[in-house]
Steps between C-alpha positions, in 0.01 A plus 500: 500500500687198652284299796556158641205281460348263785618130510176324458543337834552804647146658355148535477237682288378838640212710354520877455350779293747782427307751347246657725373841570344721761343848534824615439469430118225634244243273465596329839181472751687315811692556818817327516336289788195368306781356232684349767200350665385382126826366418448259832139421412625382171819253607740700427885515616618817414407792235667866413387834512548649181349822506508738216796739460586508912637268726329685803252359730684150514506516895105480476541145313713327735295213645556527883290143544834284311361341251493664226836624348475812315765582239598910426454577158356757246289458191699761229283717306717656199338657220554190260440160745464399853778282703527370883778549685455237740738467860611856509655681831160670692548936384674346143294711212580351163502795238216490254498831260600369224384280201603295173502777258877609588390893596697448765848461303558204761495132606296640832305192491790277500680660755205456721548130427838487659435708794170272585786154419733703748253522787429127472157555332347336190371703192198305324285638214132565597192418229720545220203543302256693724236719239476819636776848516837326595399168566646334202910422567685658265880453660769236361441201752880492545579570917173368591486194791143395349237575371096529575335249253142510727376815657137515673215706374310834606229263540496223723302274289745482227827366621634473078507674193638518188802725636613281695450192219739770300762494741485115555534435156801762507669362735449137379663617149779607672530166648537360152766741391690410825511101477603608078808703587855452744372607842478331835343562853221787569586885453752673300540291174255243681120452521289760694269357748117594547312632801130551552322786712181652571587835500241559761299827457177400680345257737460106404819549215799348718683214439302445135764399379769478744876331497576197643904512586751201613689673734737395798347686737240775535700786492526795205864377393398146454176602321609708244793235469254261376317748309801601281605113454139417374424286775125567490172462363178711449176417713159646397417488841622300836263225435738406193781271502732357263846283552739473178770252525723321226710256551762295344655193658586604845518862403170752540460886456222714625353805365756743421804231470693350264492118446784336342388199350821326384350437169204279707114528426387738755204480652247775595230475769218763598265501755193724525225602727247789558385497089212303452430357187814748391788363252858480648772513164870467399692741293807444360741750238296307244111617613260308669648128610219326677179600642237364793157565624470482866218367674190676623667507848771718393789272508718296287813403390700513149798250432679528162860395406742689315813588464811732475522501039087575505486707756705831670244580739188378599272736712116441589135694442203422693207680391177482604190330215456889379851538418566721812867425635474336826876435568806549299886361561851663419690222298668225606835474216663166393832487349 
């Protein structure tokens, strides 16, 4: 889908969590209410409702206090994988009965794609990798906005697992073959940006991890504008914070943009806090470029220098001393 991005000016960073659940869903143990109220407690600016199979019960999520945008949405539960639909119209049911073994004689998944694009919404694959009956994605990625690289555990205690380290290192791979063949921009043809959600079943799971948007405003259109140009990063939890900026000469790109370099070492700067003792790195379409401990204190800073023939991208881990991801970026590209 085609959205206009936020001049930089223009923006700031807003933190949301678009993949929660209530009663409503199976497995779900809260009132719409105690997720609102959590989502305050924990900083956020905005979530969406993404109960299973149904749309209903949205009213009951609406924050009457103001501060907390909620976003319409619905988690899809086919036989064969699990997507959001995320900024849908309040009543608007997106079919699910059907999966990826074609006994349906149709592209019904496809055209649930465009009808989702034609309401304004996004479509974003959910734990591509989940282990249990129709957890594991099994759809063509093609028509998807983005896709959910983190997703929060059952138990609140452990925030990552190897699923998720599956779908990172998926998604990074496709990074490679991106910067390796003609393409330009994000979507169609393009890179596909990462999200992270908690998928919130039970108490204490919100906002671990969460998405942390550049957006021109806090309203649905400009967030899920900045979610399908990339311009965000993944928290492991509001007291995380990162900054990605590279720069060359008097030109800079954030997260999510493209930097044209005019053939001029470019150079990147990231700045850390919230993951003591952590290690903040650099990736590039080559692996692993450079690599920093922070300090006990949880912040830090990494400066390296490259440019445009060494590197198509560069995006950024953080991850705590056990190996745990604390924070990851979407890509910043240099032609």
């Amino acid at each position: 889908m085609s959205r206009a991005s936020a001049p930089r000016a223009a923006a700031r960073w807003y933190r949301g969590d678009c993949h929660l659940h209530s009663v409503r869903s199976t497995g779900g143990e809260l009132a719409p209410a105690q997720l609102t109220a959590a989502a305050r407690a924990a900083g956020l600016d905005f979530v969406a409702v993404t109960e299973h199979n149904t749309t209903d019960g949205y009213a009951d999520w609406v924050d009457r206090t103001g501060d907390l945008l909620v976003i319409c949405g619905q988690e899809v539960v086919t036989r064969t994988g699990h997507w959001l639909a995320l900024g849908l119209p309040p009543g608007h049911l997106v079919d699910w009965r059907y999966g990826n073994d074609n006994s349906d004689g149709d592209d019904r998944i496809g055209r649930q794609l465009d009808e989702v694009h034609r309401a304004g919404g996004l479509c974003v694959v959910a734990h591509p990798y989940a282990p249990y009956p129709s957890g594991t994605f099994e759809y063509p990625y093609q028509g998807f906005d983005a896709v959910e690289v983190w997703n929060g555990q059952w138990a609140s205690d452990l925030p990552w697992n190897a699923d998720n380290e599956a779908a990172l290192a998926d998604w990074a791979a496709s990074l490679v073959d991106w910067a390796h063949r003609p393409a330009a921009g994000v979507g169609a043809g393009g890179w596909r940006p990462v999200i992270g959600n908690s998928d919130t079943h039970l108490a204490g799971q919100i906002g671990v991890p969460h998405t942390v948007v550049r957006a021109a405003g806090r309203t649905v259109d400009a967030l899920l504008a900045g979610i399908a140009a990339g311009h965000s990063w993944i928290a492991g939890s509001t007291d995380v914070d990162l900054s990605v900026i590279v720069s060359a000469g008097d030109r800079r790109a954030d997260i999510g943009e493209r930097l044209d370099t005019g053939g001029a070492t470019a150079t990147v700067e990231v700045e850390v806090r919230g993951v003591p003792s952590g290690t903040v790195s650099a990736h590039t379409d080559r692996g692993t470029a450079y690599r920093v401990v922070l300090s006990a204190d949880g912040a830090g800073s990494l400066r390296w220098r490259t440019d445009a023939t060494a590197s198509a991208f560069v995006r950024v881990e953080v991850r705590h001393p056990d190996g745990r991801l604390a924070a990851l970026s979407n890509p910043v590209t240099l032609v």
